[in-house]
C-alpha positions in Angstrom: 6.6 -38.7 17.4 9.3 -40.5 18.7 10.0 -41.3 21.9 13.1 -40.4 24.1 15.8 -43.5 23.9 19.0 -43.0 26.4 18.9 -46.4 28.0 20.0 -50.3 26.5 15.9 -50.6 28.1 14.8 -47.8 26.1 16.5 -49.2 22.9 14.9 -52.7 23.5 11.8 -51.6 24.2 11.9 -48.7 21.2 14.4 -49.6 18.0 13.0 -52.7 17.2 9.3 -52.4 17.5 8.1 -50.9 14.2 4.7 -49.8 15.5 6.7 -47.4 17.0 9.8 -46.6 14.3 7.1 -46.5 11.5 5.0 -43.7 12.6 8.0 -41.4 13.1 9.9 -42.3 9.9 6.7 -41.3 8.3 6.6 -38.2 9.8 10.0 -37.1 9.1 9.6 -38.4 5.6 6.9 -36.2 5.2 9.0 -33.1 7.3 11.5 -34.0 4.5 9.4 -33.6 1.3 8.7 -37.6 0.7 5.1 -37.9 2.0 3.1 -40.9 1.4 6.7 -42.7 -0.4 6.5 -46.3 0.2 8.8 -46.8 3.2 10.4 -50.6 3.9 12.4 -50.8 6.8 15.9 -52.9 5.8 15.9 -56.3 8.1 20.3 -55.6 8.7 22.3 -53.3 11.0 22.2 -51.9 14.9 20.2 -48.6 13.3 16.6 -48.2 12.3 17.0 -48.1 8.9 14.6 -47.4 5.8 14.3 -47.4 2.1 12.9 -44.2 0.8 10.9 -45.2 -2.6 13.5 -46.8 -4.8 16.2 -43.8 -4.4 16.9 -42.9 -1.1 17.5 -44.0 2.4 16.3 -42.7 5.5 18.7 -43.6 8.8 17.6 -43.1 12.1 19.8 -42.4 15.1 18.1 -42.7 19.0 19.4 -40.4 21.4 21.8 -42.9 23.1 23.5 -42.5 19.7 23.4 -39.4 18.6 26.8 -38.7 18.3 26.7 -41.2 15.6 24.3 -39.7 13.1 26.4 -37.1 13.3 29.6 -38.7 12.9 28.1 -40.6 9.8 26.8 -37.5 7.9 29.8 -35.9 8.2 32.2 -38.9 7.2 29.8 -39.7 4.6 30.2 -35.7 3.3 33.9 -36.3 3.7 34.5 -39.2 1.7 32.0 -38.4 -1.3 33.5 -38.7 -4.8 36.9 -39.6 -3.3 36.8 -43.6 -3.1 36.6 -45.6 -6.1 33.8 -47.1 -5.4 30.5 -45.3 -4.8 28.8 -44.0 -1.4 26.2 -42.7 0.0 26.0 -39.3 -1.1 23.8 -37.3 2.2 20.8 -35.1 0.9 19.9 -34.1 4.5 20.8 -34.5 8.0 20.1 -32.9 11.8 17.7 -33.7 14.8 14.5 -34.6 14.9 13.1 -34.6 18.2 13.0 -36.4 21.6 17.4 -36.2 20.9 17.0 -38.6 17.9 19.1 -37.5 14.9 18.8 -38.6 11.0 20.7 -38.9 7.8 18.6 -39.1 4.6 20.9 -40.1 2.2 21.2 -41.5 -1.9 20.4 -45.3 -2.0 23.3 -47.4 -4.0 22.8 -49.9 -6.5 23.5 -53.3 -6.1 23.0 -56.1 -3.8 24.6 -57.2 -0.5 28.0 -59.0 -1.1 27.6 -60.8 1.9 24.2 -62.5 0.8 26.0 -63.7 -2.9 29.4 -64.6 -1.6 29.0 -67.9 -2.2 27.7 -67.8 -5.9 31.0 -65.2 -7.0 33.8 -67.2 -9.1 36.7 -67.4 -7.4 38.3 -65.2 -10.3 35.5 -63.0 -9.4 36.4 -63.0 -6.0 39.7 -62.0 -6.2 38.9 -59.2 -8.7 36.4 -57.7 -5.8 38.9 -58.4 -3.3 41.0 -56.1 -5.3 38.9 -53.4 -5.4 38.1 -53.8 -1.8 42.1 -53.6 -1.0 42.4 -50.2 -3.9 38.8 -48.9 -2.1 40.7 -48.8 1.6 43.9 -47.6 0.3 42.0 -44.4 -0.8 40.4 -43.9 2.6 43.3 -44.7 4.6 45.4 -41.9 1.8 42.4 -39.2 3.0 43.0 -36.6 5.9 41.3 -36.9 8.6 41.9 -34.0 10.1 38.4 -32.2 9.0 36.7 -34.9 11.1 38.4 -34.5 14.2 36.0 -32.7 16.0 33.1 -35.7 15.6 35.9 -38.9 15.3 37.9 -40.4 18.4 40.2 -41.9 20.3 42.2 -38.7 20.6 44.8 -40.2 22.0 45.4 -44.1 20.6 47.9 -45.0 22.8 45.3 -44.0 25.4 42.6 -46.1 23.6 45.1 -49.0 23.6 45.4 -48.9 27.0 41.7 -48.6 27.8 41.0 -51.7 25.2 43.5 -53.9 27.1 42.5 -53.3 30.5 38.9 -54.7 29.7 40.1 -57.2 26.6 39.6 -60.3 28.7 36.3 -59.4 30.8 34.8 -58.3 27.4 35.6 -62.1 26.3 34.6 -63.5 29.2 31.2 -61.8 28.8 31.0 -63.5 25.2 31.5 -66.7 26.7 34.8 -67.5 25.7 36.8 -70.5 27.5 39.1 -70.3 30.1 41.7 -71.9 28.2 41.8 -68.9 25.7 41.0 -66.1 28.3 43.8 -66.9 30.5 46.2 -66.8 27.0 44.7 -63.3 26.7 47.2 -60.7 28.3 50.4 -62.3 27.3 49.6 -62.8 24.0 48.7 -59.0 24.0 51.8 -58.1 25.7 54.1 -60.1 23.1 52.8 -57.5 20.4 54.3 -53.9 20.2 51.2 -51.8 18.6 52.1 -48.5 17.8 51.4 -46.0 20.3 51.4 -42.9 17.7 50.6 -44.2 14.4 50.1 -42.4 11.2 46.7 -41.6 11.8 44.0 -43.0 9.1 40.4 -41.9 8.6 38.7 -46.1 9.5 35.9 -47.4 8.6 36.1 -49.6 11.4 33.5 -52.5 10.2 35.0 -53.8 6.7 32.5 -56.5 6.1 31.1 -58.3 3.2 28.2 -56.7 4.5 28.8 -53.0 4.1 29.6 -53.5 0.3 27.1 -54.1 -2.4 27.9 -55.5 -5.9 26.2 -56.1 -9.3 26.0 -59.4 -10.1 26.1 -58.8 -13.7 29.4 -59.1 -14.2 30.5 -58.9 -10.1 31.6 -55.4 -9.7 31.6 -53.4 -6.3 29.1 -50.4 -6.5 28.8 -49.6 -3.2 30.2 -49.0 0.2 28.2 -47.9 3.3 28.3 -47.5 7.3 30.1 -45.2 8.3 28.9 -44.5 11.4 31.7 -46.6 13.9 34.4 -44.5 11.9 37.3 -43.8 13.9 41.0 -42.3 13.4 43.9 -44.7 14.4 46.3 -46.9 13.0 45.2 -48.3 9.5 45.8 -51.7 10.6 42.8 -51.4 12.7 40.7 -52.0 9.6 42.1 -54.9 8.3 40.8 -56.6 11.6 37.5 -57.1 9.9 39.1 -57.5 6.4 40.4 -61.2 7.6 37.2 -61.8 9.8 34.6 -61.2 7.1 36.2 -60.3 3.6 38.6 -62.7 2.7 37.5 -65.2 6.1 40.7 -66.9 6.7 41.6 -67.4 3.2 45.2 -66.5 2.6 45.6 -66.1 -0.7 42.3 -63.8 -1.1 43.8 -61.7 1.8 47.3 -61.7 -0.4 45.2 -60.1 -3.5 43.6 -57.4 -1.3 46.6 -56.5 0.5 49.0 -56.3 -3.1 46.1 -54.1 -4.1 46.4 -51.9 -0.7 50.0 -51.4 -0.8 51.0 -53.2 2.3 51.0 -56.1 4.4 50.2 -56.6 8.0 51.8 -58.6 10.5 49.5 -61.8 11.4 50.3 -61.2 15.4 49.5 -57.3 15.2 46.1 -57.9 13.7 45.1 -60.7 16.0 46.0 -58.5 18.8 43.7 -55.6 17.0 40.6 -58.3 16.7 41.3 -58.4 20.9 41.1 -55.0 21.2 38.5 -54.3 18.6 35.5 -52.5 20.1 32.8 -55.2 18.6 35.1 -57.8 19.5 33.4 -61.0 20.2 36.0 -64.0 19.1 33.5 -66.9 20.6 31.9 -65.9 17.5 34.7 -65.9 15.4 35.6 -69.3 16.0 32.3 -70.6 15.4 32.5 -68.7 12.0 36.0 -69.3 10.7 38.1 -71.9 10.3 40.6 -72.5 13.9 44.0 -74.1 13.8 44.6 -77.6 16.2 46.7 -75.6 18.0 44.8 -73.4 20.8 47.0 -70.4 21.0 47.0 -66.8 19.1 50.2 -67.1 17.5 48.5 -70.1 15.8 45.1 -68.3 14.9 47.0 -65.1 14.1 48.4 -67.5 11.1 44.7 -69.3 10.7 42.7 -65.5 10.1 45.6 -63.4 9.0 48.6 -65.2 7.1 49.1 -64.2 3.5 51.1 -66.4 0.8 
């Protein structure tokens, strides 16, 4: 029903044109037990994704990223019951056909954090920050060894290596300046990143947008995407916890981070947003709040410092 997607043309032409997605979600809803359930595709994320009646979700994974749906079922099987706040819990998963994968899944309460940001209390915020800080501790305190065979790099210090070589041609591609993209490679070479860390089970995308929360009193009661998980060093994740939990604000980062435990050198994580794989820091500094100063020490201290 669908059709076969291993190109970024493919994807174009495919993912987004619901004519197409519709007819195949309804088929494999019906495969699955939920024919004729009123289907409502969600407008956010990079996957075709659709709300099953009012309890579950149905995501779909194109051939180009297969490996994905499987990496997410599996995390999401992984992690179930073991964070303190709620996740997906996976009532199906496998192909479908023409390579394309799925996960049918439990749908969480709540709405999207990112969407009410701006109407939670600051003593509200700093509560959820909280939780978000205790909710990563638990995932980084999980083995990850069970998901080895489906999570990568294998080797970080290889990953490092690989991230480095193309940080600045991935910038220049996002338009940054010359002025920052020649700063690029000394800044990154100023920063000692551990080769061999501790290895963490990471979500990879910590984003007001991956948690949902009940306005009714502001509590977190949900986390979700999992698919971009990744073992590495658990600083990795905090790259999006300055970028799009606490935004630059240093004394919200300072809650979370008291709740997590630890602290992370500014420098270290502005080197991780370089080296991120989504990096795109034009964006950033459209979206956050830049020092005077154009160097990375400076934004380091901008995105990163605590109080």
């Amino acid at each position: 029903m669908l059709p076969v997607v291993e190109t970024d043309e493919d994807w174009d032409a495919v993912v987004s044109d619901e004519s197409v997605m519709r007819p195949g979600a309804e088929d494999l809803c019906a495969r699955l037990g939920f024919s004729g359930a009123p289907l409502v595709r969600f407008p956010d994320g990079s996957q075709p994704v659709y709300a099953v009646g009012d309890d579950h979700v149905l995501k779909l994974f194109p051939g180009a990223a297969a490996q994905d749906g499987i990496a997410e079922g599996r995390v999401l099987a992984h992690v179930q019951g073991r964070l303190p706040v709620p996740t997906p819990m996976v009532r199906a998963s496998g192909p479908y056909e023409n390579g394309w994968r799925y996960v049918l899944m439990s749908r969480l309460p709540g709405k999207n954090l990112a969407h009410l940001w701006e109407h939670v209390p600051q003593n509200h915020r700093e509560r959820l920050v909280a939780e978000i800080g205790e909710a990563l501790s638990a995932l980084h305190a999980l083995s990850p060894d069970p998901l080895r065979d489906v999570l990568g790099p294998e080797d970080w210090g290889a990953f490092l290596d690989r991230r480095t070589v193309g940080a600045v041609e991935q910038q220049r591609a996002r338009g940054l300046s010359e002025a920052w993209l020649e700063q690029i490679p000394d800044f990154l070479a100023s920063v000692a990143l551990p080769r061999v860390p501790q290895p963490s089970l990471l979500h990879t995308e910590v984003m007001q947008q991956h948690f949902l929360v009940d306005p009714d009193g502001w509590r977190l009661t949900g986390l979700f995407d999992f698919e971009p998980a990744m073992i590495g060093d658990r600083a990795y994740d905090f790259v999006g916890v300055g970028l799009f939990v606490t935004r630059g604000d240093p004394a919200l980062l300072t809650r979370l981070t008291e709740a997590y435990g630890n602290r992370f050198e500014p420098r270290e994580l502005m080197a991780y947003t370089l080296l991120h794989v989504y990096s795109n820091l034009p964006w950033y500094l459209r979206e956050l709040p830049a020092p005077a100063q154009e160097s990375f020490p400076s934004l380091a201290e901008a995105w990163f410092g605590t109080v």
